[in-house]
Each structure stands twice: as structure tokens, then as C-alpha cells.
C-alpha positions as CSV (number, residue, x, y, z in Angstrom):
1,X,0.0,0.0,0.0
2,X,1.1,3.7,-0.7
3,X,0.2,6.6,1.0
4,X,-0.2,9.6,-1.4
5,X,-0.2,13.4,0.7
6,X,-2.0,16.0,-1.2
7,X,-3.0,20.0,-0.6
8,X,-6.0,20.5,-1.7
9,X,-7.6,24.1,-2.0
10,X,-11.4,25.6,-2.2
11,X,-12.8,23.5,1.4
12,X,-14.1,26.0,3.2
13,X,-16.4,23.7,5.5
14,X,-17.5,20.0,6.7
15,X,-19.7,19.4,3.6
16,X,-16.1,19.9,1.5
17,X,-14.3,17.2,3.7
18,X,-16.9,15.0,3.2
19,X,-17.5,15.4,-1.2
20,X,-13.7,15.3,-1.3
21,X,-13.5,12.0,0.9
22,X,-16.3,10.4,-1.3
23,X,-15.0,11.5,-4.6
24,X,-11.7,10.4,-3.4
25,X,-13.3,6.6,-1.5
26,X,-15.3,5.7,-4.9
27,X,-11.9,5.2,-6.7
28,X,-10.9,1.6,-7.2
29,X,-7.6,0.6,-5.3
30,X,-8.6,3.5,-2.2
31,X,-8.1,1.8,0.7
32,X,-8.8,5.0,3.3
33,X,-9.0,9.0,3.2
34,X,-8.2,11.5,5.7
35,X,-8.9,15.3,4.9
36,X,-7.7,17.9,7.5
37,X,-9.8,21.1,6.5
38,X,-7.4,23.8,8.4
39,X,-4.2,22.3,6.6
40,X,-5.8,21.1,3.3
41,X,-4.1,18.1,3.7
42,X,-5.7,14.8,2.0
43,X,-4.1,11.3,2.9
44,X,-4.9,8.9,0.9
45,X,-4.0,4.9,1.9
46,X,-4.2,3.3,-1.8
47,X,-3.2,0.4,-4.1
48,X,-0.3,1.7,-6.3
49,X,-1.7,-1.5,-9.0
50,X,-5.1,-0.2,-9.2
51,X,-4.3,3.9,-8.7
52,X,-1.7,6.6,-8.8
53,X,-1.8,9.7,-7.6
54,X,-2.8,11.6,-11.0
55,X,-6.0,9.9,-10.9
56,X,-6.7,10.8,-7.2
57,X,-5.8,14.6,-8.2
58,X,-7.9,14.1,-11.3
59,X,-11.2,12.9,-9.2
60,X,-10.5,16.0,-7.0
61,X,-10.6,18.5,-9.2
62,X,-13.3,17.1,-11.1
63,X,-15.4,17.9,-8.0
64,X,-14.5,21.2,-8.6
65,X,-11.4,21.6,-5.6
66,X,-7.8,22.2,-6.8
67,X,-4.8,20.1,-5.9
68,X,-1.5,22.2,-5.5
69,X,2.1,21.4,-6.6
């Protein structure tokens, strides 16, 4: 398993934890997500087979959050 560290921008409350956590969960290979609002951090626990981590910023900004660096 890898664990993949992102900063993502545009939370601003619970509600955004939560849509990025389930955008993030539906993927296949995602094992477990934690989102820190105040930081922007995102951990995500994935399989490196099934996922990398352009797809993981791909299904974040798809919901309309951005992913920096």
C-alpha cells in the first residue's frame, strides 16, 4: 500500500471534507481517506496497481477543488 499526501484548495467547511473523501473513496484501489480542513491536507492509503496519484488529483478537481504542486 502507498500513501499519497495532497493540498487541496477551495474547502471551506464540513460538507467539503466530506465530497472530497467520497470522490476520493469511490476510486478503485482506495483503501482510506483522511482530509484535515485547516491544513488542506488529503491522505490517501491506496493500491499503487489499481491507482496513482494523477487519478486521485484528477477525481478531486473534477469535483470542482484544486490540488497544488
Amino acid at each position: 500500500m502507498n500513501t499519497t499526501t495532497l493540498t487541496v484548495t477551495g474547502m471551506s467547511c464540513m460538507g467539503c471534507v466530506n465530497s472530497v473523501k467520497n470522490l476520493v473513496s469511490a476510486l478503485p484501489g482506495v483503501i482510506a481517506v483522511d482530509v484535515d480542513l485547516a491544513s488542506g491536507r488529503v491522505e490517501v492509503r491506496h493500491d499503487p496497481a489499481r491507482i496513482d496519484s494523477s487519478a486521485l488529483r484528477t477525481a478531486i478537481e473534477a469535483g470542482g477543488y484544486a490540488v497544488v504542486g
